[in-house]
RONUMAR-932608 format. One line per 5 residues: number of its first residue (from 1); their letters; for each residue x, y, z of C-alpha. Coordinates in steps of 0.02 Angstrom, whole numbers. Layout:
// RONUMAR-932608
NUM	A	X:Y:Z ~ ...
This chain:
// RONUMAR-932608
1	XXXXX	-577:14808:11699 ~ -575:14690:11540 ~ -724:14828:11472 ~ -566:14982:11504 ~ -437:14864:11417
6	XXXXX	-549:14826:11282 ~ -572:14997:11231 ~ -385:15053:11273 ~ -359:14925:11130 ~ -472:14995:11015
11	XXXXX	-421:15185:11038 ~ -227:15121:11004 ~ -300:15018:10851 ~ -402:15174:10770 ~ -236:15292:10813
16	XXXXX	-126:15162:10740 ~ -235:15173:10569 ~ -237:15365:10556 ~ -57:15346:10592 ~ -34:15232:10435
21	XXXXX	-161:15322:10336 ~ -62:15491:10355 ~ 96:15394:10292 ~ 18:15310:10146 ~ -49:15470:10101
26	XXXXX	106:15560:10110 ~ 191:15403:10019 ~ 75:15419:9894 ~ 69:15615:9844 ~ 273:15596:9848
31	XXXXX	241:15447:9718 ~ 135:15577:9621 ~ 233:15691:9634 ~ 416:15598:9592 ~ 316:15521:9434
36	XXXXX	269:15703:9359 ~ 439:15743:9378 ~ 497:15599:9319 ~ 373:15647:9160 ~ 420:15830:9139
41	XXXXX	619:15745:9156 ~ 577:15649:8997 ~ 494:15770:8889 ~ 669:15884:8915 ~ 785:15733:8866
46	XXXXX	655:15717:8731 ~ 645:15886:8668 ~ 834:15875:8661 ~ 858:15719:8575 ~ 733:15767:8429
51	XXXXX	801:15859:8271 ~ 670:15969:8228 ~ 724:15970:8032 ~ 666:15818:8016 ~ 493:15771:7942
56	XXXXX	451:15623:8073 ~ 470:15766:8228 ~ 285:15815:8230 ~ 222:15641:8229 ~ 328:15549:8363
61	XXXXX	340:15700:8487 ~ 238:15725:8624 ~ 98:15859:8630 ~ 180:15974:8712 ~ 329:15978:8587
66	XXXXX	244:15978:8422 ~ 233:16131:8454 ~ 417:16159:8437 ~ 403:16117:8231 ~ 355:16298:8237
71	XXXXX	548:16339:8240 ~ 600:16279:8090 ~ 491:16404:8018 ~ 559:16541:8099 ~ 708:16659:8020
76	XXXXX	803:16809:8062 ~ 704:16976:8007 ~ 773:17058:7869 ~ 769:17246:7865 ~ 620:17262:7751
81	XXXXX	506:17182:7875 ~ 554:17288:8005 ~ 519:17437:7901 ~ 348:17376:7868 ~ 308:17326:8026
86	XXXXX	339:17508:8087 ~ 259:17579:7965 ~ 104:17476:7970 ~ 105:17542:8180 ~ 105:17712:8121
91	XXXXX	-29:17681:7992 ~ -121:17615:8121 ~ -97:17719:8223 ~ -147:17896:8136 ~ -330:17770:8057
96	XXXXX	-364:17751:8247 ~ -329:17935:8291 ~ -447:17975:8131 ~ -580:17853:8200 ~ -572:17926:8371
101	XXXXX	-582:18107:8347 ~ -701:18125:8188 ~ -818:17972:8222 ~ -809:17898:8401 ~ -994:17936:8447
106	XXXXX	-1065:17841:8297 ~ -1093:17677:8274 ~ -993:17537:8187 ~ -1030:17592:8012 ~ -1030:17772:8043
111	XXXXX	-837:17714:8099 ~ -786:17629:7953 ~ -819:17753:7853 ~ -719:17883:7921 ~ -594:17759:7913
116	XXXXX	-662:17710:7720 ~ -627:17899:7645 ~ -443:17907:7736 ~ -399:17741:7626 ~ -481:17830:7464
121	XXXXX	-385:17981:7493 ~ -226:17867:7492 ~ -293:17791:7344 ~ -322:17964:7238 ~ -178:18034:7153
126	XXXXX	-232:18203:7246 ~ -184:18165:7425 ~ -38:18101:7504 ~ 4:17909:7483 ~ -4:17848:7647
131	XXXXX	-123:17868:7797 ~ -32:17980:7885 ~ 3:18104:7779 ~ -167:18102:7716 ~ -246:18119:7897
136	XXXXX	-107:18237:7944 ~ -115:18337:7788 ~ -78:18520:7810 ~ -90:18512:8011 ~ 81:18612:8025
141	XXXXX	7:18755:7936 ~ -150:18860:8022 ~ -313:18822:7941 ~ -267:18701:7824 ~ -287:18541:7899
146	XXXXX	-391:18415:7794 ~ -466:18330:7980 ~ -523:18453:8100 ~ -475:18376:8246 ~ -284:18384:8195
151	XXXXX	-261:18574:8219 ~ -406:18633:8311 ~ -353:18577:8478 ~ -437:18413:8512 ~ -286:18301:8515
156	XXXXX	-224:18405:8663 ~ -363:18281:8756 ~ -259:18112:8713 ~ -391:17966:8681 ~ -419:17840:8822
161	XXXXX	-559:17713:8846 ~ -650:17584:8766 ~ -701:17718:8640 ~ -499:17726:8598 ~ -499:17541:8610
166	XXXXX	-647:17508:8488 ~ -565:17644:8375 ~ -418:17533:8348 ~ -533:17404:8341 ~ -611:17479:8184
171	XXXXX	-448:17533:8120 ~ -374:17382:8123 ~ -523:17293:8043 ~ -511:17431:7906 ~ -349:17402:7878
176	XXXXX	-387:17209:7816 ~ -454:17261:7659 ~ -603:17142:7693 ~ -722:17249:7733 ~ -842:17332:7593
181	XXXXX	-833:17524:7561 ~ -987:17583:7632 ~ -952:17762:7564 ~ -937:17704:7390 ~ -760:17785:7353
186	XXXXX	-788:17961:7443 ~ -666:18056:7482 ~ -776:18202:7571 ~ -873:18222:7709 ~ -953:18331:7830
191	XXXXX	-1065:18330:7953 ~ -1280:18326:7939 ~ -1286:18488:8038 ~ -1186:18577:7903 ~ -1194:18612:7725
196	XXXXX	-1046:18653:7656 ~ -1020:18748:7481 ~ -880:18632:7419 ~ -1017:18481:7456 ~ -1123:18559:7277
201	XXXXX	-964:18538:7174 ~ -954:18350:7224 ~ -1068:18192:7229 ~ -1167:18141:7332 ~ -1122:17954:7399
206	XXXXX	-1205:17911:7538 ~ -1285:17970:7710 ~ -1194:17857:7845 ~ -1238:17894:8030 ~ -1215:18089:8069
211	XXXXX	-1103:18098:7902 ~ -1124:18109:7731 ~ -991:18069:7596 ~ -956:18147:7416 ~ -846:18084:7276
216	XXXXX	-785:18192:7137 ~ -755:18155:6972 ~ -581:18176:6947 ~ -473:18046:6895 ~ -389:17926:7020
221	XXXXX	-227:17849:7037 ~ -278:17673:7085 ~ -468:17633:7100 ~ -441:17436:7146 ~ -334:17422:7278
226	XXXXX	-290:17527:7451 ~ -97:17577:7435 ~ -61:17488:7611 ~ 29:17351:7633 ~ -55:17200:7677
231	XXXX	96:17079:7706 ~ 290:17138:7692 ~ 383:17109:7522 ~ 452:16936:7527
């Protein structure tokens, strides 16, 4: 009988611990809990209490508001840099379309330069000044497109894939003006299968994947610099 009361004891003992375990526990993630907030509660009243103009903000706030300093940097756009941030899109835009439909088999290189005699043809008093109008060159009249693909039917096949995303890829690393011209100024190209008459009036530049580029020797506009904006006007 004592043995059955014994362990009657014991059982309430152990139940009476996972009882108080189960509170402390809960006690303790509503502690946790009630001190975050309490945290989060004081970074707001912070944030709100700091004046961002002045030069001490970055040092006495908190991580996660330094970040805030950013603001005073900020401004309302002004028209200009909306117009250059459209155009830039569009410019873009048409490299990567260039990219994709002349040169998306090749590799890298064979990329960039595609990409290299659109820019040189902006640069050269002969072509249209931007890259649009040089890729898109005579594509609302019948054969007289300066890209194939622009009036020969390919672009009814819109581009789509990690080829289209490593074209703008390419474009966009064109369009840094870091990159060296691996077609030494060409403006012409066609491909090895081909030999094309206008190719013997020009110069030969270089052989660059299943292309190869020509330069002529007619005076340029502007053999420095790419006419693209880099940055809008400040």
């Amino acid at each position: 009988m004592r043995n059955v009361q014994n362990i009657s004891g014991w059982l309430g003992a152990v139940a009476m611990i996972a009882v108080l375990t189960g509170v402390i526990s809960a006690i303790s993630g509503k502690t946790a809990a009630q001190r975050e907030n309490l945290v989060w509660a004081q970074a707001a009243a912070d944030f709100q209490s700091f004046d961002i103009e002045t030069p001490s903000f970055t040092e006495a706030a908190s991580p996660r508001l330094r970040d805030a300093a950013d603001i005073r940097a900020l401004s309302p756009l002004r028209i200009e840099h909306r117009r250059w941030a459209e155009s830039r899109a569009a410019e873009h835009q048409c490299l990567s379309e260039a990219v994709y439909y002349e040169a998306r088999s090749e590799s890298r290189s064979g990329q960039l330069a595609v990409a290299d005699v659109v820019k040189n043809r902006v640069k050269s008093k002969h072509y249209p000044n931007t890259i649009c109008g040089v890729v898109y060159e005579g594509a609302h009249r019948p054969f007289a497109c300066q890209f194939s693909f622009a009036c020969d039917g390919s672009m009814d096949r819109a581009p789509k894939g990690k080829t289209w995303e490593r074209s703008q890829d390419i474009a966009q690393v064109s369009l840094t003006g870091f990159v060296k011209d691996l077609t030494k100024n060409s403006t012409h190209y066609h491909t090895v299968q081909i030999e094309p008459n206008w190719a013997k009036t020009l110069e030969f530049k270089a052989k660059i994947g299943f292309h190869k580029f020509y330069r002529p020797s007619w005076s340029e506009r502007n053999t420095t610099s790419v006419a693209i904006a880099i940055a809008p006007p400040t």
